[in-house]
C-alpha positions in Angstrom: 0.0 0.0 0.0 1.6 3.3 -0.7 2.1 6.1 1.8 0.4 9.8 1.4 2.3 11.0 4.0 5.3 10.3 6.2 2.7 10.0 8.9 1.7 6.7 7.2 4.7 5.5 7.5 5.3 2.0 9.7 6.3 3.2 13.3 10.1 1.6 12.5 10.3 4.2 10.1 9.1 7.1 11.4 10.9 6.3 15.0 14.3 5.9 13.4 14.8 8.4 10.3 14.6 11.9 10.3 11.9 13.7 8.2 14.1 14.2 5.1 15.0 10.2 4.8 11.6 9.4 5.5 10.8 11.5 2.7 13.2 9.6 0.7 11.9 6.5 1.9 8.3 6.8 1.2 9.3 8.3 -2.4 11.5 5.4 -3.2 8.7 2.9 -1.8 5.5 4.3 -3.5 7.5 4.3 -6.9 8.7 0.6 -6.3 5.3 -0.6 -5.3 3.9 0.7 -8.7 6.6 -0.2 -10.6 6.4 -3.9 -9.1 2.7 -4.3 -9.5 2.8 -7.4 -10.8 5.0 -8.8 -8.0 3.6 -11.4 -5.8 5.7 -9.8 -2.9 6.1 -6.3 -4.0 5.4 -4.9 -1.1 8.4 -6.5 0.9 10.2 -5.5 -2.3 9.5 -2.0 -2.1 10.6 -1.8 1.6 13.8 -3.2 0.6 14.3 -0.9 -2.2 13.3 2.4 0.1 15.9 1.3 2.7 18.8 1.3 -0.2 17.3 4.6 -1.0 17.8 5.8 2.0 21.3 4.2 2.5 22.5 6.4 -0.5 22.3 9.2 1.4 22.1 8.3 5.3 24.2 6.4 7.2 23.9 5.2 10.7 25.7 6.6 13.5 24.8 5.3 16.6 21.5 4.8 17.0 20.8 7.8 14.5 20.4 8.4 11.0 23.0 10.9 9.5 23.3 12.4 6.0 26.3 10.6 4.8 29.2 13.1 3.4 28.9 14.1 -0.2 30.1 11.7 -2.8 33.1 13.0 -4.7 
């Protein structure tokens, strides 16, 4: 199901990223869940594919999400 709104998002989400990578993630997920429409497990596949979204520009420090450095 895609999200309207980080609100939406699954509490492990919202409790861990700040509001920029959940923007990222619920971007990345709601274009993977369309995309993999025909996917009997698109759903897991989408959450799989917003984390690596994420990951491109967050890392974890801690317990808290960062944004990483710029790439050169």
């Amino acid at each position: 199901m895609p999200y309207a709104r980080n609100a939406d998002l699954p509490p492990s989400v919202r409790g861990h990223l700040p509001a920029h990578a959940q923007d990222i993630y619920r971007a990345a997920f709601n274009h993977a869940f369309a995309a993999h429409a025909d996917e009997s497990e698109r759903e897991e596949i989408a959450h799989r594919i917003a984390w690596a979204a994420v990951k491109r520009s967050y890392v974890k420090d801690g317990d808290r999400w960062v944004p990483s450095e710029p790439r050169s």
